[in-house]
NUTIGU-334825 format. One record per atom (N, C-alpha, C): x, y, z; chain; atom name. Coordinates in nm, 3 decimals. Each point is the difference from the previous one (the first is absolute). Example, Ala and Ser with C-alpha at 12.3 -4.5 7.8 and 13.67 -1.06 7.14 Angstrom:
REM NUTIGU-334825
MARKOL_xx_yy_zz_zake_vogu
MARKOL_1.319_-0.569_0.780_A_N
MARKOL_-0.089_0.119_0.000_A_CA
MARKOL_0.090_0.120_0.000_A_C
MARKOL_-0.035_0.105_-0.072_A_N
MARKOL_0.082_0.119_0.006_A_CA
MARKOL_-0.077_0.109_0.073_A_C
//
This chain:
REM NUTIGU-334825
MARKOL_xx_yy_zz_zake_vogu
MARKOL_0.084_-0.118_0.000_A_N
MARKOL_-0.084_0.118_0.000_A_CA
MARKOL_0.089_0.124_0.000_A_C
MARKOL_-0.050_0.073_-0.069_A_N
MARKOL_0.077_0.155_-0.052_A_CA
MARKOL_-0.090_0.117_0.096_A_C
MARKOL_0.036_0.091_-0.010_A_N
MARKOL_-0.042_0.137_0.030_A_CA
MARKOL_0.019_0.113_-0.108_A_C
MARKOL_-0.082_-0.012_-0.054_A_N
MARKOL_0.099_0.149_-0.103_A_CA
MARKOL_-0.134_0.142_0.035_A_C
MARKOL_0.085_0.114_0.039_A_N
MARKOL_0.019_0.148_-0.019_A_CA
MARKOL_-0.018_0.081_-0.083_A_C
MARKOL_-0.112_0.101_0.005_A_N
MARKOL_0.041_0.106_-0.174_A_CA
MARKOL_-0.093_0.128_0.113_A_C
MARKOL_0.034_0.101_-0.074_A_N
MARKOL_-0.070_0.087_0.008_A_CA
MARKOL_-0.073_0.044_-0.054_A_C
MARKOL_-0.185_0.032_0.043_A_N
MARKOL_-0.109_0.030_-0.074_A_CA
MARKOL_0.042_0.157_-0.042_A_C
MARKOL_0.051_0.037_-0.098_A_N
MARKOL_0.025_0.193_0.023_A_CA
MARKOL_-0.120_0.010_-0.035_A_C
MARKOL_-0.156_-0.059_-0.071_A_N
MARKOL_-0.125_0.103_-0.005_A_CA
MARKOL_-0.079_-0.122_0.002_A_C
MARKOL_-0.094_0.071_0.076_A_N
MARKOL_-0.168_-0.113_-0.007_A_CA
MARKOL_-0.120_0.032_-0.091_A_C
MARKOL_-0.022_-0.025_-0.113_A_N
MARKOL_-0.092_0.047_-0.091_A_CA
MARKOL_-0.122_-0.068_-0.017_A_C
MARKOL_0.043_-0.146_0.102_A_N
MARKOL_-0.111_-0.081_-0.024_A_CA
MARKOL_0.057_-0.144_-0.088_A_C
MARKOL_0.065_0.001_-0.086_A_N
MARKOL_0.038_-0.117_-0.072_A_CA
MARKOL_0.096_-0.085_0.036_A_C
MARKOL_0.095_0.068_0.036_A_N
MARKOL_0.150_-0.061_0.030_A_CA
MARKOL_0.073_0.016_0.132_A_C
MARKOL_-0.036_-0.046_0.122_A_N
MARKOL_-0.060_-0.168_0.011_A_CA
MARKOL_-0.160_0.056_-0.034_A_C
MARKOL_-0.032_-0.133_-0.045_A_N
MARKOL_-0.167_-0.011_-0.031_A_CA
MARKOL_-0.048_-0.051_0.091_A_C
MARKOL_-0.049_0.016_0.105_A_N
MARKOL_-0.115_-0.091_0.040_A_CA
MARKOL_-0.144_-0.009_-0.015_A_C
MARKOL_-0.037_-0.100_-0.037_A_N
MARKOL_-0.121_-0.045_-0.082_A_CA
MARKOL_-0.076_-0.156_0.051_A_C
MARKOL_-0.114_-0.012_0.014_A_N
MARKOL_-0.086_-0.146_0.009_A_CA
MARKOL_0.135_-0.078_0.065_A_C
MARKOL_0.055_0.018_0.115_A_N
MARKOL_0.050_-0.071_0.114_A_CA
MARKOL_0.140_-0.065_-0.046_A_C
MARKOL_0.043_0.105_-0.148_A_N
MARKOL_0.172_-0.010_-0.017_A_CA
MARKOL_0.088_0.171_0.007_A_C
MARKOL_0.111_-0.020_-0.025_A_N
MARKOL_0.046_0.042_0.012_A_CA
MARKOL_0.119_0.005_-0.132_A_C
MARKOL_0.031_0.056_-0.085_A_N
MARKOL_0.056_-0.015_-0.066_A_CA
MARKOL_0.098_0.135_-0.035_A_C
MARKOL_0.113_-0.050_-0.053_A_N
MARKOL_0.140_0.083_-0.031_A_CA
MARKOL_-0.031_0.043_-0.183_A_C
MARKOL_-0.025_-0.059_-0.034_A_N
MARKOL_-0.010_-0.052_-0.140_A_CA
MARKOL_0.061_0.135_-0.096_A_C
MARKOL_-0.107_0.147_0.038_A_N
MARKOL_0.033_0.113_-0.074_A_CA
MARKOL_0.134_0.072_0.061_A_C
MARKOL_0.040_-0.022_0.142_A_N
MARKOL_0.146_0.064_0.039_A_CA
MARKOL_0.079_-0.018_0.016_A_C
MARKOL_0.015_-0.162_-0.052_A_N
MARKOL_0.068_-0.037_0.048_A_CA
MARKOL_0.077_-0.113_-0.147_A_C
MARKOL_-0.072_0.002_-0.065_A_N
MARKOL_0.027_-0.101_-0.087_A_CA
MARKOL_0.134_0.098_-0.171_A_C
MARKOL_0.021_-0.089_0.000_A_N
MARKOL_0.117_0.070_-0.088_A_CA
MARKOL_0.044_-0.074_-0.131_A_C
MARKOL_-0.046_0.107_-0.118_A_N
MARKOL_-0.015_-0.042_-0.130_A_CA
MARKOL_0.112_-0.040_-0.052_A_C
MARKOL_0.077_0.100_0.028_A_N
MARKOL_0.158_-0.021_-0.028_A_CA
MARKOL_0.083_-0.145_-0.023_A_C
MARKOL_-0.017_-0.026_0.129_A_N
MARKOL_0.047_-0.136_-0.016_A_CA
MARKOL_0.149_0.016_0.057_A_C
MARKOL_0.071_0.091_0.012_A_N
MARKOL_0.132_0.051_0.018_A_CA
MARKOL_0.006_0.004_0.156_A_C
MARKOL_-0.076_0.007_0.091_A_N
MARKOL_0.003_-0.029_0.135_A_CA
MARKOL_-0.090_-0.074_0.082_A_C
MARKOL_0.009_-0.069_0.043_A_N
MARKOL_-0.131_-0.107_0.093_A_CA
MARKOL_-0.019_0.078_0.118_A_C
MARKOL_-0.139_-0.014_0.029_A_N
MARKOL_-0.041_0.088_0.105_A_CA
MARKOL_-0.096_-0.060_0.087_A_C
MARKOL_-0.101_0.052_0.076_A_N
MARKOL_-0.029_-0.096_0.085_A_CA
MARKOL_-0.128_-0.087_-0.062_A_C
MARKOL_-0.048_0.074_-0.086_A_N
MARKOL_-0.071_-0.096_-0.067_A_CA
MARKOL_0.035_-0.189_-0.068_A_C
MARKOL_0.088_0.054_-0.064_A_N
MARKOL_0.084_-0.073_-0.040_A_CA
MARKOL_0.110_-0.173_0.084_A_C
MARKOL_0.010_0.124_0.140_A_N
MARKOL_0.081_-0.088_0.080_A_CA
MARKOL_-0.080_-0.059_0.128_A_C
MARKOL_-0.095_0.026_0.052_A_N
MARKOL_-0.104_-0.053_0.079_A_CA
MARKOL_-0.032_-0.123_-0.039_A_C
MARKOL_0.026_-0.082_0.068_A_N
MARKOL_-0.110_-0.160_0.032_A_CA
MARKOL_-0.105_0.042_0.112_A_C
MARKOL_-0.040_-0.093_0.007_A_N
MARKOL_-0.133_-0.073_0.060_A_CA
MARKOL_0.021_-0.008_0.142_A_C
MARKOL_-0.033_0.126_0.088_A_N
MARKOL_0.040_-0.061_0.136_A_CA
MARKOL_0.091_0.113_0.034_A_C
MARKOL_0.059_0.048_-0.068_A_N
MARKOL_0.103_0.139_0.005_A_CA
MARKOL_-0.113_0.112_0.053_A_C
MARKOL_0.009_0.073_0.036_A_N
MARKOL_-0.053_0.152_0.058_A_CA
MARKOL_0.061_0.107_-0.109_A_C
MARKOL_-0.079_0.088_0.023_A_N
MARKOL_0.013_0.143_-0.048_A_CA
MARKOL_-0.028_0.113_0.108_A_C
MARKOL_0.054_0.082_0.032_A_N
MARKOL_0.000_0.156_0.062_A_CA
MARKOL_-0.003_0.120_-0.085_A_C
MARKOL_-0.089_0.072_0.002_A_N
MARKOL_0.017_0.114_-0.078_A_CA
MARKOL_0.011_0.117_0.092_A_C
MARKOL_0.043_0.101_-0.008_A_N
MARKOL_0.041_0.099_0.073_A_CA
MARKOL_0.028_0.152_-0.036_A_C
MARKOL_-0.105_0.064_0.096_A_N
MARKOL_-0.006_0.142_-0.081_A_CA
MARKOL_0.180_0.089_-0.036_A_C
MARKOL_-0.024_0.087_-0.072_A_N
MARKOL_0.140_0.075_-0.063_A_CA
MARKOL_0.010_0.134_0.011_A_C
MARKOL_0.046_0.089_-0.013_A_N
MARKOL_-0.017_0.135_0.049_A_CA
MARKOL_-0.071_0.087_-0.121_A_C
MARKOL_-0.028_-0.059_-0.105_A_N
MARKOL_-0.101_0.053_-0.076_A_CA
MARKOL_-0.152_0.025_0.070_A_C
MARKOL_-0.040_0.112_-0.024_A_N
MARKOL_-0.102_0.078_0.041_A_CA
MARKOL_-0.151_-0.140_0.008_A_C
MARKOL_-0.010_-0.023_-0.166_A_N
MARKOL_-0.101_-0.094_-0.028_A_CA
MARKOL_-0.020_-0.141_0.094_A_C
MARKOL_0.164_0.026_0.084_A_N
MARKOL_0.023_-0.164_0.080_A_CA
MARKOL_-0.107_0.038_0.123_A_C
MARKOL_0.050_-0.121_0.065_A_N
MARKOL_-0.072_-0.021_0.171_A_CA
MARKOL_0.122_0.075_0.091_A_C
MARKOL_0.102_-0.025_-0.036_A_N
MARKOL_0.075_0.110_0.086_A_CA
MARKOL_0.122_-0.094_0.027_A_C
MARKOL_0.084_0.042_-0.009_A_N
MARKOL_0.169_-0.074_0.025_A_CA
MARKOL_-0.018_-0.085_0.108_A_C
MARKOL_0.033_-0.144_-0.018_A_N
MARKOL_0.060_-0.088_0.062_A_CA
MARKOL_-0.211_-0.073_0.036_A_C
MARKOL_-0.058_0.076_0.005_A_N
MARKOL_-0.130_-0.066_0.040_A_CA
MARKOL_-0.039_-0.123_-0.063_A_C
MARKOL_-0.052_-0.110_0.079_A_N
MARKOL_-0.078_-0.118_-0.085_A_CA
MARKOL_-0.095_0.045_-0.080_A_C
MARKOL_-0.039_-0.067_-0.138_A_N
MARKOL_-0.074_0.048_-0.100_A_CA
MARKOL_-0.094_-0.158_0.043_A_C
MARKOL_0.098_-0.090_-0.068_A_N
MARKOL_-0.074_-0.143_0.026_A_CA
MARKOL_0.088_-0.106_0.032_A_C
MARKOL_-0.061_-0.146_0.029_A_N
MARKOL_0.100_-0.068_-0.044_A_CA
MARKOL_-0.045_-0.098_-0.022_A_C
MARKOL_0.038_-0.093_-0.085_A_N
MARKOL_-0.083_-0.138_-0.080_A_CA
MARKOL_0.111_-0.090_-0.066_A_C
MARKOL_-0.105_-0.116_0.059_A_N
MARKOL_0.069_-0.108_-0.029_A_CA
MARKOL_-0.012_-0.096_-0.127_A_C
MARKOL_0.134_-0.043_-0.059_A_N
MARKOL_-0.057_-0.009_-0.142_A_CA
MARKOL_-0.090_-0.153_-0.003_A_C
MARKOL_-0.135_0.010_-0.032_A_N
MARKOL_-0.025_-0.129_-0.047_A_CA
MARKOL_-0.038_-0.049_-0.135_A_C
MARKOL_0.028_0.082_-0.082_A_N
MARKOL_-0.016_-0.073_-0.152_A_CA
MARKOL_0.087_0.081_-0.077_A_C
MARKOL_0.054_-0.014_-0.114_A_N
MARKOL_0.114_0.036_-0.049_A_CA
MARKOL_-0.066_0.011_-0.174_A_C
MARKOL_-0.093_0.020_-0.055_A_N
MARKOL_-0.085_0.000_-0.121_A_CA
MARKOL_0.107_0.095_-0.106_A_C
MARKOL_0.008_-0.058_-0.115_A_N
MARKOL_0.094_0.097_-0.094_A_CA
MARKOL_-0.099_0.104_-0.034_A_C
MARKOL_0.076_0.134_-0.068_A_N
MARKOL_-0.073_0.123_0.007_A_CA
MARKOL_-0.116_-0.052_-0.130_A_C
MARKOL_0.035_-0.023_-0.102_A_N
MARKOL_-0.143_-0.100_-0.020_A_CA
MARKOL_-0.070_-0.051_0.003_A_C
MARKOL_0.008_-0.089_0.111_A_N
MARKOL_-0.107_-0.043_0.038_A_CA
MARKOL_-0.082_0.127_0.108_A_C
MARKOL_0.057_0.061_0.065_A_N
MARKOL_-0.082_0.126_0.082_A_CA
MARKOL_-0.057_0.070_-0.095_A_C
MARKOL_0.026_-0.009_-0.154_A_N
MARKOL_-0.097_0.129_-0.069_A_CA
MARKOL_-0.132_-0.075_-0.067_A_C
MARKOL_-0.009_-0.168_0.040_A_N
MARKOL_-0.117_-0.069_0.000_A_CA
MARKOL_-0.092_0.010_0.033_A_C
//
């Protein structure tokens, strides 16, 4: 089991999503590129996530808990636009 860290710098509603009793990274986390793995990418099943406000205005406020969730399904970004 992992722990991985990021900072939410804005809450707009999408990214993290929470929705019908998930939670998903999918739009902030996910990376087209391909040139760096991120936590989308590197999360299993059972790993956690922390998100954490940033000193951007739009955030929750430096160092504050935003959320935190535990990963239980790992769906490719295709299959989430199902």
């Amino acid at each position: 089991m992992k722990l991985y860290s990021y900072v939410v710098d804005h809450d707009y509603g999408l990214s993290p999503n929470p929705a019908d009793g998930f939670c998903t990274l999918v739009h902030c986390k996910y990376n087209k590129s391909g040139k760096r793995r991120n936590i989308v990418e590197m999360a299993k099943i059972g790993d956690w996530v922390l998100g954490t406000g940033g000193q951007n205005s739009a955030s929750a406020g430096n160092g504050k808990i935003v959320y935190i969730m535990r990963v239980d399904e790992t769906p490719s970004f295709l299959d989430f636009l199902k």
